[in-house]
C-alpha positions in Angstrom: -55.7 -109.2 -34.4 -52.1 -109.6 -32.6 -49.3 -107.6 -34.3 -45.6 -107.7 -34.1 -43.3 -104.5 -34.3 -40.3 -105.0 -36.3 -38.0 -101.6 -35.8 -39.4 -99.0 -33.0 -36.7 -96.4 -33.7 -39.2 -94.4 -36.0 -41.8 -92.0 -34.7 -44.1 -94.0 -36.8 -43.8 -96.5 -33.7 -45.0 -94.5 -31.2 -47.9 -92.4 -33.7 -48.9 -96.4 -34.8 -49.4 -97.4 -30.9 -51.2 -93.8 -30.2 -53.6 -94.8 -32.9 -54.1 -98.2 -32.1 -54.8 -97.2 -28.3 -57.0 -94.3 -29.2 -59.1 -97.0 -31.8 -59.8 -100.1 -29.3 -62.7 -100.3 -32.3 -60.4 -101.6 -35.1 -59.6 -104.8 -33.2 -55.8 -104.9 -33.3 -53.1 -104.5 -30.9 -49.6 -104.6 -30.4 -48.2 -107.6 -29.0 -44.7 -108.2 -29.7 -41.6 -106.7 -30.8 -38.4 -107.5 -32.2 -35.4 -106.6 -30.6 -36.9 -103.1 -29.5 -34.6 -99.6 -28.3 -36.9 -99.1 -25.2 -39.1 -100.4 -22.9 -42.3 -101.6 -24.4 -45.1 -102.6 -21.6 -46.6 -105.6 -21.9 -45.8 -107.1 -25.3 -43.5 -110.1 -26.2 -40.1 -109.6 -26.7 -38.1 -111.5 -29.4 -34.5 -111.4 -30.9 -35.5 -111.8 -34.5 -38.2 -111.3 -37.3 -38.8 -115.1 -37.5 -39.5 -115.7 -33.9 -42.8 -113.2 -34.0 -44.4 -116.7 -36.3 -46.9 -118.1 -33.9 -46.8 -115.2 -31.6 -48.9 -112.6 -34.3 -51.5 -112.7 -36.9 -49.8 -109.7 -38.5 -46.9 -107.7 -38.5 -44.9 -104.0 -39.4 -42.1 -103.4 -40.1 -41.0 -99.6 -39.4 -37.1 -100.0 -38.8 -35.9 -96.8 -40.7 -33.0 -98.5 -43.0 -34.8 -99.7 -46.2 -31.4 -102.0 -46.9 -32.9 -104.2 -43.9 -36.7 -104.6 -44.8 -36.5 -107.4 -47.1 -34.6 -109.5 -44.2 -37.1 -108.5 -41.6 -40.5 -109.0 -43.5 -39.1 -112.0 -46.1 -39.3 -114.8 -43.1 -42.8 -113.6 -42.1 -44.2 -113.5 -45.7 -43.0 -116.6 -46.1 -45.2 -118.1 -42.8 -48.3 -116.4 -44.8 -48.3 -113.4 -42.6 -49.8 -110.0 -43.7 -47.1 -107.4 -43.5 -46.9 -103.5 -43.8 -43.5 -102.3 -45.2 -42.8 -98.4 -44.2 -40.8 -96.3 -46.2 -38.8 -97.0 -48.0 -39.8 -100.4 -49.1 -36.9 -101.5 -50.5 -33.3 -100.0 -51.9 -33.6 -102.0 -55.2 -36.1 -103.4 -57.4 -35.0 -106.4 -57.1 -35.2 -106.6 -53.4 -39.0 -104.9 -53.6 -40.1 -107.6 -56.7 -38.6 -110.4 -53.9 -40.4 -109.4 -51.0 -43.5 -109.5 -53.8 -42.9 -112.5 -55.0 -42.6 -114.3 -51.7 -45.9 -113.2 -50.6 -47.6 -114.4 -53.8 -45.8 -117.5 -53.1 -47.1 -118.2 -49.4 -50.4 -116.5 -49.8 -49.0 -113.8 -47.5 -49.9 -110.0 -48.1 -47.9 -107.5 -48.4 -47.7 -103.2 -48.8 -46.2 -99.8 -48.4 -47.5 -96.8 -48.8 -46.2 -92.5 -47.6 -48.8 -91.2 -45.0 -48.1 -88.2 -47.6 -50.7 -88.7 -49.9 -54.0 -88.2 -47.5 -52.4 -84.9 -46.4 -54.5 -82.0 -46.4 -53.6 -80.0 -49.0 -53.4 -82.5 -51.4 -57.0 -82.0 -52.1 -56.2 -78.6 -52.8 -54.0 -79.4 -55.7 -56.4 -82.6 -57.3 -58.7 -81.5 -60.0 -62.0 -82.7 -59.6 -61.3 -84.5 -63.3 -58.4 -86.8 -63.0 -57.6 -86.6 -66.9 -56.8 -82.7 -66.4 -53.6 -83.2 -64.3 -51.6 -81.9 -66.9 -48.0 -81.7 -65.3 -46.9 -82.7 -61.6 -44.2 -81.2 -59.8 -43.2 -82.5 -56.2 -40.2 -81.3 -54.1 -39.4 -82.4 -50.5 -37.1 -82.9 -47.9 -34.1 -85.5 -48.0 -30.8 -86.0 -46.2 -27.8 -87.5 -47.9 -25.9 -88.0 -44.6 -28.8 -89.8 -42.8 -27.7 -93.1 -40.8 -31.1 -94.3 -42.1 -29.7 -95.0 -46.2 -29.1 -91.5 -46.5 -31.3 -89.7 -49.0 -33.4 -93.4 -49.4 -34.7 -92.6 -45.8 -37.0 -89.4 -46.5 -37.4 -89.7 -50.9 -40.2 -92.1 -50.5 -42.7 -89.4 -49.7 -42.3 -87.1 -52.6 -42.1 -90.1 -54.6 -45.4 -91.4 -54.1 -46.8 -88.5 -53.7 -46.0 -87.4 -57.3 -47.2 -91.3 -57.7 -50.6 -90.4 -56.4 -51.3 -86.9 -58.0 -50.4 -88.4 -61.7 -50.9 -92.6 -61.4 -50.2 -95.0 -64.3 -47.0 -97.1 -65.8 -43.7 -95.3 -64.9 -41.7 -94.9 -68.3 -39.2 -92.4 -69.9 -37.7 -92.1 -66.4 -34.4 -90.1 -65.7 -32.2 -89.1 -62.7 -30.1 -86.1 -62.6 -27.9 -84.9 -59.5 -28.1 -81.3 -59.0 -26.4 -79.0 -56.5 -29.2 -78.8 -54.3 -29.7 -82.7 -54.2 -31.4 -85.0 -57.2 -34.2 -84.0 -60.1 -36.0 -87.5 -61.1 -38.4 -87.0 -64.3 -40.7 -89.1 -65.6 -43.7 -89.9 -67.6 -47.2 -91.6 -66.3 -50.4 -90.5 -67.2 -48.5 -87.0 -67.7 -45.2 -85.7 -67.4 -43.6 -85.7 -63.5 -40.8 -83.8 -61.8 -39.9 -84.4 -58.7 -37.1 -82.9 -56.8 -35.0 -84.5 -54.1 -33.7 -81.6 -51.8 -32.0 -80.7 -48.8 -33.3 -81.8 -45.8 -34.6 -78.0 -44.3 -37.1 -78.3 -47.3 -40.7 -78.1 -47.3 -42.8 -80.7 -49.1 -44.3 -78.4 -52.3 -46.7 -79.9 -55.1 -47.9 -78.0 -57.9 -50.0 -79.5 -60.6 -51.1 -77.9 -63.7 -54.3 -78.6 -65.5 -55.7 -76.3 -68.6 -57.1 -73.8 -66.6 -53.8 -73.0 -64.6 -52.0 -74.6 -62.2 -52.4 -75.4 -58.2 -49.9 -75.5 -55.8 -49.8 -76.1 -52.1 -46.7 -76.5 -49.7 -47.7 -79.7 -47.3 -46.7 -79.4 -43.9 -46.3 -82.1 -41.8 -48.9 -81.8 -38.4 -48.1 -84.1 -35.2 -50.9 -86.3 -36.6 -50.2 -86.7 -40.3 -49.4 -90.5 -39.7 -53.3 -91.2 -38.5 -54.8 -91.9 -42.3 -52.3 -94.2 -42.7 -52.3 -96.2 -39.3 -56.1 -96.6 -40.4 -54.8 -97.4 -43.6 -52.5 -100.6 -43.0 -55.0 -102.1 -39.8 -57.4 -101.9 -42.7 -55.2 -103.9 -44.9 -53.4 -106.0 -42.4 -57.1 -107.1 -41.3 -57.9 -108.2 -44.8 -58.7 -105.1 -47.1 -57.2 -103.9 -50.4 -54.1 -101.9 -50.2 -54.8 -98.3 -51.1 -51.1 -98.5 -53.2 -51.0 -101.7 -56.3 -48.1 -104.0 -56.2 -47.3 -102.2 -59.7 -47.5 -99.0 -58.1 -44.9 -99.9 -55.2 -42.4 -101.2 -57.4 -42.9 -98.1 -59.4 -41.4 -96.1 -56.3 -38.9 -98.1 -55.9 -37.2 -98.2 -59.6 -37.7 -94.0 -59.0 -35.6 -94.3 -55.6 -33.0 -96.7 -57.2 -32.9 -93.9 -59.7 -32.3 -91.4 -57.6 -29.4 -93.1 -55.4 -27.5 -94.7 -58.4 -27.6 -90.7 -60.4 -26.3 -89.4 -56.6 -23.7 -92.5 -56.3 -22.3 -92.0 -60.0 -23.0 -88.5 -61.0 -20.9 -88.7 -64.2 -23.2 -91.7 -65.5 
């Protein structure tokens, strides 16, 4: 399976071409690359997302702005590829429903998903009975001053991780700005608070069931991104997506939250 690279500014680049060369099993490998930063040997290089048609059977797209995904994987879904969206998917809803849509559309395929929820100590705050998450609460880095879309660039990952511990329809959902960043609440199968901090904290989640609550701080090792490299050869090469369409979107309406209650505080 050939894949393109669109954006190799991320470290996720460099971790998804570790794994790919460390796993000659999965049958993938990098091929091209879109208007890369550095010097990539032996691949294709192209100017734009549309020119990787013909040259790939797949594609990512890792380039750290969210505002540009839906450019950069829209002309490829619509040439029937399979493309993995990194985080952030998209800035708005309506951009994520789009990129969606278009896949649908062309009988592409298309996902997103945080490396975040395979870490580690995530098992140490999961009952072993789904229905006894009582209450989730998630906190984690973010940086409003990023170049990446600011806060956008890093929220993703407490998002779905909150996503994952509690899944189920997003409703009641509110955004507040706080001195120490943004506090998004929420109801799925239980209530959700997730907290949008500075960008010197530590990923926390702490989930409460009736016999008490667990809670685990989740740092992040030089080889958190492996599950997830697995993850999207797995679905670029034809499997299910471990995250629902339903389930991305979900994310995004939180992060839309979170950056409109930040852009208009008074609202």
């Amino acid at each position: 399976m050939r894949i393109g690279l669109v954006g190799d500014e991320s470290s996720h680049a460099d971790a998804l071409a570790g794994w790919l060369a460390r796993h000659p099993d999965a049958g993938a490998r990098l091929t091209a690359v879109v208007a890369p930063t550095r010097g990539w040997e032996g691949l294709d290089v192209v100017a734009e997302p549309p020119d990787l048609v013909g040259l790939v059977d797949a594609a990512v797209v890792l380039g750290r702005d969210g505002s540009h995904h839906r450019g950069a994987a829209e002309p490829l879904l619509r040439a029937g590829l399979s493309v993995f969206v990194d985080k952030p998917f998209a800035l708005t809803s309506r951009d994520a429903a789009a990129l969606i849509a278009q896949a649908r559309a062309a009988g592409g395929r298309v996902t997103s998903f945080s490396a975040l929820r395979w870490h580690r100590g995530v098992a140490g705050v999961s009952p072993a009975r789904p229905d006894d998450v009582r209450v989730v609460r998630v906190s984690g880095p973010t940086d409003p001053a990023s170049p990446h879309g600011g806060r956008a660039f890093y929220a993703p990952h407490a998002i779905e991780l909150a996503l994952a511990l509690a899944p189920g329809p997003v409703r009641d959902l509110s955004a507040h700005p706080t001195r120490e960043g943004v506090v998004l609440r929420c109801r799925t199968s239980c209530p959700i608070e997730i907290r949008l901090l500075g960008q010197e904290a530590p990923f926390r989640a702490r989930v409460t069931t009736p016999s008490g609550a667990r809670q685990a701080e989740l740092p992040l090792g030089p080889d958190y991104f492996d599950p997830a490299a697995a993850a999207i050869m797995r679905f670029l090469a034809g499997g299910p997506s471990p995250v629902a369409h339903a389930e991305v979107l979900d994310g995004v309406r939180l992060l839309e939250a979170a950056l409109r209650a930040e852009a208009c505080p008074g609202r």
